[in-house]
C-alpha positions in Angstrom: 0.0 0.0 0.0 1.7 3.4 -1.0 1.8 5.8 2.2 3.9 8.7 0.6 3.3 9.7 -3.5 6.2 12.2 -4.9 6.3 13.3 -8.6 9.3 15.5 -9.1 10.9 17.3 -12.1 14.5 17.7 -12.6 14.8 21.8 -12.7 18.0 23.9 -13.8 19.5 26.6 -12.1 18.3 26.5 -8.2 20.4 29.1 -6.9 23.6 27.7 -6.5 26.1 30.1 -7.9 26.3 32.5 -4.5 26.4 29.7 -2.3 30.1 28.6 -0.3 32.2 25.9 -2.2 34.9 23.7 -0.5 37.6 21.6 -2.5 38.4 18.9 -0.7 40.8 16.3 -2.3 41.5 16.0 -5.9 38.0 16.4 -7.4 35.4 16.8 -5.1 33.7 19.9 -4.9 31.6 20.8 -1.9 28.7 23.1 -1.7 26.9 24.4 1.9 23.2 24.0 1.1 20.0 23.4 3.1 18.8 19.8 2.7 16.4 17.7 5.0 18.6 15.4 6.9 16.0 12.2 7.2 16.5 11.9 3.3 20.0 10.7 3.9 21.4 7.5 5.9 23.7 8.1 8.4 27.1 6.1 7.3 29.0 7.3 10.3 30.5 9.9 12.9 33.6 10.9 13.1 35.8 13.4 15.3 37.8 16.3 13.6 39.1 19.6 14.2 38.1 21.3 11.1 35.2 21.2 8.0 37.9 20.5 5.6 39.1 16.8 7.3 35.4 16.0 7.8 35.0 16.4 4.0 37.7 14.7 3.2 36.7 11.7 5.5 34.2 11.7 3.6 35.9 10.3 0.0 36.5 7.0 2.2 33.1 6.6 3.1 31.6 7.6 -0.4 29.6 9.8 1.8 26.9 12.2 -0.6 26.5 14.9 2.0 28.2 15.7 5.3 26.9 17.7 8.3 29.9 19.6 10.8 29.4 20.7 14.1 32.5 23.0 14.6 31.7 23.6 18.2 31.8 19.4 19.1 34.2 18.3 16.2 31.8 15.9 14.6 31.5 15.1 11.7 28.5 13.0 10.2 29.0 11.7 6.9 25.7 10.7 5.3 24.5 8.9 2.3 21.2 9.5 -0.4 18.8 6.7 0.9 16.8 6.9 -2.1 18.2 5.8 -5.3 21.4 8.4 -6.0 22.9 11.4 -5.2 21.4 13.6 -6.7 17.6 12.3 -5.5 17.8 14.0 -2.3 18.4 17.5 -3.8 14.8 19.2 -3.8 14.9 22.5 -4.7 11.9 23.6 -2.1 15.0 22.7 0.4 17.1 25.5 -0.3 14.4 27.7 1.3 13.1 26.2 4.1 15.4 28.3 6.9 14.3 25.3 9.6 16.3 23.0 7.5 19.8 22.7 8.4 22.6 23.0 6.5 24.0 20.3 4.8 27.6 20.0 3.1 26.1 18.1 -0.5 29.3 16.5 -2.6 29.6 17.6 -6.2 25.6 19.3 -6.9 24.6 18.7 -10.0 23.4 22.4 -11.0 20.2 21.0 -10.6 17.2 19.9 -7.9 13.9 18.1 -8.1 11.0 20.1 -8.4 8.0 18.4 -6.5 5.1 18.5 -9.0 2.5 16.2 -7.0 3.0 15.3 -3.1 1.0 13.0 -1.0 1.5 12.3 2.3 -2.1 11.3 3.8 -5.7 11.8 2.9 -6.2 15.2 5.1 -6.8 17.1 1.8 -8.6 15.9 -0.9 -7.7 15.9 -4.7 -11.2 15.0 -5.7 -11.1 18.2 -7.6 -12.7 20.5 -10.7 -10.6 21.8 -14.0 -10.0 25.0 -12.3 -8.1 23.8 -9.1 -6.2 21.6 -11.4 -5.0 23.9 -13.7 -4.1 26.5 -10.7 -2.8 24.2 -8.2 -4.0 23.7 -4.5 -2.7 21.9 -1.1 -0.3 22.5 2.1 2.9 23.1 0.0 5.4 20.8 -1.5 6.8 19.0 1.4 2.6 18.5 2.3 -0.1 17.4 0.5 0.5 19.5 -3.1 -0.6 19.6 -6.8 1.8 22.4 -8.2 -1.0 23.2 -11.2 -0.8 22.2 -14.9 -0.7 26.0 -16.1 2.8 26.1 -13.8 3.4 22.7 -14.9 3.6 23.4 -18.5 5.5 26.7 -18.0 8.2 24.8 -16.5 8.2 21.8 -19.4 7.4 23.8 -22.4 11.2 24.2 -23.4 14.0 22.5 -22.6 14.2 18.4 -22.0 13.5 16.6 -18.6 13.2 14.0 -16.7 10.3 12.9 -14.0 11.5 10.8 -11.0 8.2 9.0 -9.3 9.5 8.1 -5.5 6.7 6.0 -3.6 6.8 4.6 0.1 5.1 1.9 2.0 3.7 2.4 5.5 7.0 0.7 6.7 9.2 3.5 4.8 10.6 1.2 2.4 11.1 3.9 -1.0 10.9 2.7 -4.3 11.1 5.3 -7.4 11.8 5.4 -11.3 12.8 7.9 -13.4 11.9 8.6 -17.2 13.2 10.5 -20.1 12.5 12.6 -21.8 9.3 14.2 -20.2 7.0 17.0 -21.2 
């Protein structure tokens, strides 16, 4: 039975280019952005001194994100639970301020945009035309149809991809991506 319904659209340009970037080893790039930390699988925790060995602990651990508390030394390396690394990037993320910040390893210059969310039956989408084409619910991390006139703004150029994420009620995540959408 399917708990949790998530249809999200790969989106360019989410506000990346003012954002802090750390190098840390040969290739990886690092970039300070918000991201919900129950997305992501806690691989370990580690003591160090400074941002810079936690991220490079991280290579090791093939961690996708890493979170540093400079104050306690720790460093907790963490790991996309849901099919990639790039699958926990949401762009409604980067503006939710109660969010914390998250070190994310070599962002792709783009998030998922949630287009349909469904988390329980406390609004209904038993709905006319109208409230289709404009959108209605709680938001995009609640109960949320985005709207087909914003829908087909965002699709109309360009080529994309749809990723469909589903959970069971024991928060097992299953999800499929296709190409090209519009």
């Amino acid at each position: 039975m399917v708990l949790a319904l998530r249809l999200l659209l790969c989106v360019a340009a989410c506000c990346f280019l003012s954002l802090p970037t750390v190098s840390a080893g040969c290739q990886s790039k690092w970039k300070q952005l918000r991201g919900d930390i129950t997305e992501y699988k806690l691989i370990t925790v580690l003591k160090v001194p400074k941002i810079t060995d936690c991220l490079m602990k991280s290579s090791v651990a093939e961690a996708h994100a890493a979170s540093f508390d400079a104050e306690s030394g720790d460093c907790a390396l963490l790991q996309c639970d849901r099919g990639g690394r790039d699958a926990c990037r949401k762009c409604r993320h980067e503006k939710d301020a109660s969010l914390p910040m998250l070190w994310i390893k070599d962002p792709s210059e783009t998030c998922w945009r949630t287009f349909q969310h469904r988390v329980d039956g406390s609004v209904s989408f038993n709905r006319n035309w109208s409230e289709y084409a404009s959108g209605f619910g709680q938001g995009e991390s609640l109960n949320y149809w985005m709207g087909l006139e914003q829908l087909h703004q965002l699709t109309a150029t360009g080529v994309w991809r749809v990723r469909w994420e589903f959970s069971d009620w024991n928060d097992n995540w299953y999800w499929a991506e296709n190409a090209p959408f519009s």
